[in-house]
PAMI-645170 format. One record per residue (C-alpha): x, y, z; residue number from 1; residue in one letter. Coordinates in steps of 0.5 Angstrom, whole numbers. Layout:
N
<pt x="X" y="Y" z="Z" i="NUM" aa="A"/>
...
END
This chain:
214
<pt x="41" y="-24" z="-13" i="1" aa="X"/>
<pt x="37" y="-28" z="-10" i="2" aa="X"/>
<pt x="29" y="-28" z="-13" i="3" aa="X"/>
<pt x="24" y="-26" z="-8" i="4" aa="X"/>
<pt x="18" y="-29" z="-12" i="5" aa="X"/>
<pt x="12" y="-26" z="-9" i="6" aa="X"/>
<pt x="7" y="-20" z="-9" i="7" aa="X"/>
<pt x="12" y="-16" z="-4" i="8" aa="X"/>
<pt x="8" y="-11" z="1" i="9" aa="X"/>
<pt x="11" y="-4" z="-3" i="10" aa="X"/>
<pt x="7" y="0" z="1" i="11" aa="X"/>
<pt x="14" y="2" z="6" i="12" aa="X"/>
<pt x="18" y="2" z="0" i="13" aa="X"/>
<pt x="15" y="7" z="-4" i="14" aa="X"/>
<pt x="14" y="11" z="2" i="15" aa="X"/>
<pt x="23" y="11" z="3" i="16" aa="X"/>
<pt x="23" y="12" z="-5" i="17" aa="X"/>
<pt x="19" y="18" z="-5" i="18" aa="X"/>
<pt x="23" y="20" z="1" i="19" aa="X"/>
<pt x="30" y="21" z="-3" i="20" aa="X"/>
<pt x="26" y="25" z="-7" i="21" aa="X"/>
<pt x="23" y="29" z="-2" i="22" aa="X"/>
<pt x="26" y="36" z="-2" i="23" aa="X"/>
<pt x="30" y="34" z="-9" i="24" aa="X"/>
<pt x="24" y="38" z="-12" i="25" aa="X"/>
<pt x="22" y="32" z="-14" i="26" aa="X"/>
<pt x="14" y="30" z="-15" i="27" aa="X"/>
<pt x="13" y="24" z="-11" i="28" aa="X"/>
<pt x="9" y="18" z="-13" i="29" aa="X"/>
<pt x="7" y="15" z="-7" i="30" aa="X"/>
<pt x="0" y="17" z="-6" i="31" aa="X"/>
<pt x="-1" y="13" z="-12" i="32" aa="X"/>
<pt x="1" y="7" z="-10" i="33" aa="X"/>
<pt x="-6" y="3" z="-5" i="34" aa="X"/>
<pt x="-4" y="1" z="2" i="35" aa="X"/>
<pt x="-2" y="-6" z="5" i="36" aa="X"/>
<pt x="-4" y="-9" z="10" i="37" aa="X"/>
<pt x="2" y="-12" z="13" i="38" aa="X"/>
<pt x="2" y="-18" z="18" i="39" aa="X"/>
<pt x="5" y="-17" z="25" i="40" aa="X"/>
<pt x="11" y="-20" z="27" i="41" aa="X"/>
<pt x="12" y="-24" z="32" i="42" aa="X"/>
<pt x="18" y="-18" z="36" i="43" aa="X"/>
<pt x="15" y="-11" z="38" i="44" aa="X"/>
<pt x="19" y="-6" z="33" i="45" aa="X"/>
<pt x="23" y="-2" z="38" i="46" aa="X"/>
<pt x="24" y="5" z="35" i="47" aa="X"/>
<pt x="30" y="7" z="38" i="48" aa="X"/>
<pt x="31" y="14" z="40" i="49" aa="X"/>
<pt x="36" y="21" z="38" i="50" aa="X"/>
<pt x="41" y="22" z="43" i="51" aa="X"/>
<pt x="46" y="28" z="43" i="52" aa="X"/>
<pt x="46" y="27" z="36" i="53" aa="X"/>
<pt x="46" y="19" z="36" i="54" aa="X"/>
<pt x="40" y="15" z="35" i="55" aa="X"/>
<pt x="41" y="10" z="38" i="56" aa="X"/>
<pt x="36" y="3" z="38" i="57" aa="X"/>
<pt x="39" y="-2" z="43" i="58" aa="X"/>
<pt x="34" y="-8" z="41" i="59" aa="X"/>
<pt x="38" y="-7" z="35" i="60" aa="X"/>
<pt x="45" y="-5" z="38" i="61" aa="X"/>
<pt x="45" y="0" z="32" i="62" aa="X"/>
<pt x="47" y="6" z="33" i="63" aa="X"/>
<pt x="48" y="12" z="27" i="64" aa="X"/>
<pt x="51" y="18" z="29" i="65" aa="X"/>
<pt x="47" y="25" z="25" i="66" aa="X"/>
<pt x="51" y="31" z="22" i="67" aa="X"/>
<pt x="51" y="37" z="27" i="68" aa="X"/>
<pt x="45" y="42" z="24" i="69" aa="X"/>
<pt x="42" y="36" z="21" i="70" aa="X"/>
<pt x="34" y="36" z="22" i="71" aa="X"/>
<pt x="30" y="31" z="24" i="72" aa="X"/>
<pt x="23" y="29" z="20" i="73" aa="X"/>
<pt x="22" y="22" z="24" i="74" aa="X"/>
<pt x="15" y="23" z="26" i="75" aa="X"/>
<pt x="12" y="27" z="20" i="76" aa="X"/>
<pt x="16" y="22" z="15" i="77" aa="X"/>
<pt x="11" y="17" z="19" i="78" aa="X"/>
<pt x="5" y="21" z="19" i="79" aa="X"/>
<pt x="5" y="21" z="11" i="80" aa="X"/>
<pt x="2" y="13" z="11" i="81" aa="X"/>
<pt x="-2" y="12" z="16" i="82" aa="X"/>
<pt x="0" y="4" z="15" i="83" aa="X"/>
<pt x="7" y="6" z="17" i="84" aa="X"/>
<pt x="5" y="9" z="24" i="85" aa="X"/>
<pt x="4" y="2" z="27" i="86" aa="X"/>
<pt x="10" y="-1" z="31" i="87" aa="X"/>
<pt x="7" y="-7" z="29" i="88" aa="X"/>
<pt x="7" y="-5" z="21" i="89" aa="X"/>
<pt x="13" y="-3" z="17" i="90" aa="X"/>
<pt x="16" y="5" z="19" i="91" aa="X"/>
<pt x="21" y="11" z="19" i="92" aa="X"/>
<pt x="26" y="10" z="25" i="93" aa="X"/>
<pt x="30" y="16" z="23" i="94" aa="X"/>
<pt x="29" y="21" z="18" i="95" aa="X"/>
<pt x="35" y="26" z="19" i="96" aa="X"/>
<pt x="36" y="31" z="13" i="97" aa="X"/>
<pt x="42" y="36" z="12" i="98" aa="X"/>
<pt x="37" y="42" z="11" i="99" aa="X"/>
<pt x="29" y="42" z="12" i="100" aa="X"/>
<pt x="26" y="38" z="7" i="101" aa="X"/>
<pt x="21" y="44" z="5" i="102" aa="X"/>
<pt x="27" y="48" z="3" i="103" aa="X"/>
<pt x="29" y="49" z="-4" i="104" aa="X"/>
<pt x="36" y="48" z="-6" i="105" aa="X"/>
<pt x="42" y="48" z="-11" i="106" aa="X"/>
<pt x="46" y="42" z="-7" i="107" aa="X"/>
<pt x="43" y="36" z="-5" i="108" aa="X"/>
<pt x="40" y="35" z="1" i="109" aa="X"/>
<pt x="43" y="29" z="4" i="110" aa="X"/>
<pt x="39" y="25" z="10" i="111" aa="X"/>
<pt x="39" y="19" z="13" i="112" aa="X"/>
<pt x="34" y="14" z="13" i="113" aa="X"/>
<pt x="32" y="8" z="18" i="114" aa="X"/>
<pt x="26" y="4" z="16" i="115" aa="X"/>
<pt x="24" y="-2" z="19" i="116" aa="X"/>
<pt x="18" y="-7" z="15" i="117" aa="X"/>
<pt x="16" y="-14" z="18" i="118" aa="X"/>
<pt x="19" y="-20" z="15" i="119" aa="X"/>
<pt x="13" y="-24" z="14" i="120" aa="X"/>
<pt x="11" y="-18" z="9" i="121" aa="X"/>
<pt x="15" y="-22" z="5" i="122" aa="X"/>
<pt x="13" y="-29" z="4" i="123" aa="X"/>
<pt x="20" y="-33" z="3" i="124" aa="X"/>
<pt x="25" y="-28" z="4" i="125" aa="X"/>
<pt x="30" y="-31" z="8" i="126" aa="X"/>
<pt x="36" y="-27" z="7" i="127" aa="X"/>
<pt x="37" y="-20" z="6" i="128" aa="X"/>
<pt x="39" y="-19" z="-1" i="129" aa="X"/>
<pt x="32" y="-21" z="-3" i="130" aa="X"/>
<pt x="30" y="-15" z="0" i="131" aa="X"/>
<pt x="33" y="-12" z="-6" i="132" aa="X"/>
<pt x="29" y="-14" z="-12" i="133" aa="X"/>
<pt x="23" y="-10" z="-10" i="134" aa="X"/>
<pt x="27" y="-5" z="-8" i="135" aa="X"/>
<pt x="31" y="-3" z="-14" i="136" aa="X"/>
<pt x="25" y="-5" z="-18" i="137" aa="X"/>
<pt x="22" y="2" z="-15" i="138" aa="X"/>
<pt x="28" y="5" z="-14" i="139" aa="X"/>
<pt x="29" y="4" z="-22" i="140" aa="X"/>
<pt x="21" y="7" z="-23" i="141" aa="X"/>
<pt x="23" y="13" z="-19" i="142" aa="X"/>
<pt x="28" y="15" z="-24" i="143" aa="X"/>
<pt x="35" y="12" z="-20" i="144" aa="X"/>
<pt x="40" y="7" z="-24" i="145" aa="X"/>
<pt x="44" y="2" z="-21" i="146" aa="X"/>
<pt x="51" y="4" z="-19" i="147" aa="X"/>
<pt x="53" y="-3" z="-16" i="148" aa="X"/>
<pt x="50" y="-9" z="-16" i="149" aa="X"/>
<pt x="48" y="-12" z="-7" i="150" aa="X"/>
<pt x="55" y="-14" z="-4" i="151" aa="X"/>
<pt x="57" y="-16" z="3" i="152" aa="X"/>
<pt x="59" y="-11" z="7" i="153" aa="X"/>
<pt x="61" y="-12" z="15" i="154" aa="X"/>
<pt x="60" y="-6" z="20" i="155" aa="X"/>
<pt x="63" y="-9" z="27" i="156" aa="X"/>
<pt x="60" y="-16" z="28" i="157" aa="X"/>
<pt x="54" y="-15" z="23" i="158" aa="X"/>
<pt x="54" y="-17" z="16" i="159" aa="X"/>
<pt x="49" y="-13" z="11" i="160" aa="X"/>
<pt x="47" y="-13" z="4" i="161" aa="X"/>
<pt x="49" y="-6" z="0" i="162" aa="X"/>
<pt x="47" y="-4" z="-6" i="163" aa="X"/>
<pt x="49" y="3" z="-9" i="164" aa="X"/>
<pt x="44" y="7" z="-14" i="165" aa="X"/>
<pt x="44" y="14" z="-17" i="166" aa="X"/>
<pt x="40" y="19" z="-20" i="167" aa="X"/>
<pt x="41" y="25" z="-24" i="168" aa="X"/>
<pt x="37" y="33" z="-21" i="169" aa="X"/>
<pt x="39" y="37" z="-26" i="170" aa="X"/>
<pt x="46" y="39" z="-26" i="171" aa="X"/>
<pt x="47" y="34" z="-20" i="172" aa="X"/>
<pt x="48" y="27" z="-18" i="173" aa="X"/>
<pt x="44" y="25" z="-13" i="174" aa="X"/>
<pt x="48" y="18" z="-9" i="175" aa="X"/>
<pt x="44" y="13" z="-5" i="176" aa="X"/>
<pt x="47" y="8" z="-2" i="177" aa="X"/>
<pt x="43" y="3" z="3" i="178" aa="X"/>
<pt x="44" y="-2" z="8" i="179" aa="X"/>
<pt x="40" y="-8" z="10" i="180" aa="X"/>
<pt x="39" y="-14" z="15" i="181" aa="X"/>
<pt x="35" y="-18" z="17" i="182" aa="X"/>
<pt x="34" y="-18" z="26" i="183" aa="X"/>
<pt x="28" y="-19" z="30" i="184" aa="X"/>
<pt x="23" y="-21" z="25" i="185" aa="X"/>
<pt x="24" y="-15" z="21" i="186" aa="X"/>
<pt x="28" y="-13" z="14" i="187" aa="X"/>
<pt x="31" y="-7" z="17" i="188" aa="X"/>
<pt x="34" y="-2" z="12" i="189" aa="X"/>
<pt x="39" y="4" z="13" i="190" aa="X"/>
<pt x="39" y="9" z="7" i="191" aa="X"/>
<pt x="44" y="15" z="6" i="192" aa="X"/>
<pt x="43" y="21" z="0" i="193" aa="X"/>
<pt x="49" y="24" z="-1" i="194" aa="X"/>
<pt x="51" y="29" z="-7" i="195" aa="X"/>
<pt x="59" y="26" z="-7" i="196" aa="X"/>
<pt x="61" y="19" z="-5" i="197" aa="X"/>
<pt x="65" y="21" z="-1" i="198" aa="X"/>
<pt x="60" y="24" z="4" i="199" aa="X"/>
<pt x="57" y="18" z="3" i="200" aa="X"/>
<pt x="62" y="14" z="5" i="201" aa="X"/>
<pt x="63" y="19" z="12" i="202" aa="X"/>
<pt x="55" y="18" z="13" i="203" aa="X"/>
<pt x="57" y="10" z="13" i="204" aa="X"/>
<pt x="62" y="11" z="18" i="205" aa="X"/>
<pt x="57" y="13" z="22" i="206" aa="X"/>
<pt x="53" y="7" z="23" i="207" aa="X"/>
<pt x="56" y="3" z="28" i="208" aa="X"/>
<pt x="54" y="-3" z="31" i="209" aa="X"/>
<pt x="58" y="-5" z="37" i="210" aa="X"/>
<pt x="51" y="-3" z="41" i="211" aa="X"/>
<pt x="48" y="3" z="43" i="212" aa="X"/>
<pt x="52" y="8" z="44" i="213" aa="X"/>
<pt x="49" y="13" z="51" i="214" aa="X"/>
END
């Protein structure tokens, strides 16, 4: 993997790992961590919209189909960090859980996140694979192991950079797989929970990158 060596803006990122967690009767850490102040891109962030159970970001031309009774956490997710709730700083575009995050129980509750943060937070980073040295890094002090190590994967016409990671919760496997490219000045990242590979491969599925579907 390529090395990113500079001091990463890990104000967004600790923010995403707290979410994997988020209603897996886990503590969250992210209020440990100071804020950072980002600088700002050069391309307005644009955050799409949920649609017939689709969000769609046509800036991206990114589309992510939702699980039918899924429940949305977008703007809550935001207002937990206030240095995410800029369009011009690093934010939540979706958060999308199968159960509300508040409620307790036996089986993990899958979700799926989308989070964008400004490329110039991170000095150097030219492709997406850097993205995931700070990324593993905390995903590693949250408890997770590294399943599989970044890969190329391909999703229409969009190379992205893959990276699987697990954790135990008990008497469960808490599976996460994220996506990450780089597009419009941003390192955009799309990460699916899951308590089976297989549910996670059918989240992937639904990501889609032919244009925002209406």
């Amino acid at each position: 993997m390529a090395d990113l060596r500079v001091r990463s803006s890990v104000g967004l990122l600790v923010l995403l790992m707290s979410l994997m967690t988020f209603g897996q009767n886990q503590t969250s850490s992210s209020s440990k961590h100071p804020k950072a102040s980002l600088p700002h891109p050069k391309t307005e962030l644009v955050p799409g919209v949920v649609v017939n159970g689709v969000y769609q970001n046509a800036s991206l031309g990114l589309s992510c189909k939702i699980p039918s009774s899924w429940v949305l956490r977008t703007e809550e997710m935001n207002s937990r960090d206030d240095s995410a709730a800029s369009s011009n700083q690093g934010r939540v575009l979706l958060a999308a859980f199968s159960r509300p995050p508040e409620a307790k129980g036996e089986d993990v509750n899958s979700s799926i996140l989308i989070a964008a943060e400004p490329q110039s937070a991170y000095p150097g980073l030219k492709e997406a694979v850097q993205y995931f040295g700070p990324l593993t890094e905390i995903a590693k002090a949250q408890g997770f192991e590294v399943a599989e190590e970044p890969y190329e994967i391909s999703i229409d016409a969009r190379t992205l950079i893959r990276g699987d990671f697990q954790k135990d919760v008990g008497s469960r496997v808490m599976r996460q797989s994220t996506l990450a490219f780089l597009a419009n000045g941003y390192a955009i990242s799309i990460t699916l929970i899951a308590g089976t590979e297989d549910d996670v491969e059918q989240l992937i599925d639904g990501v889609n990158f032919s244009g925002a579907r209406k």
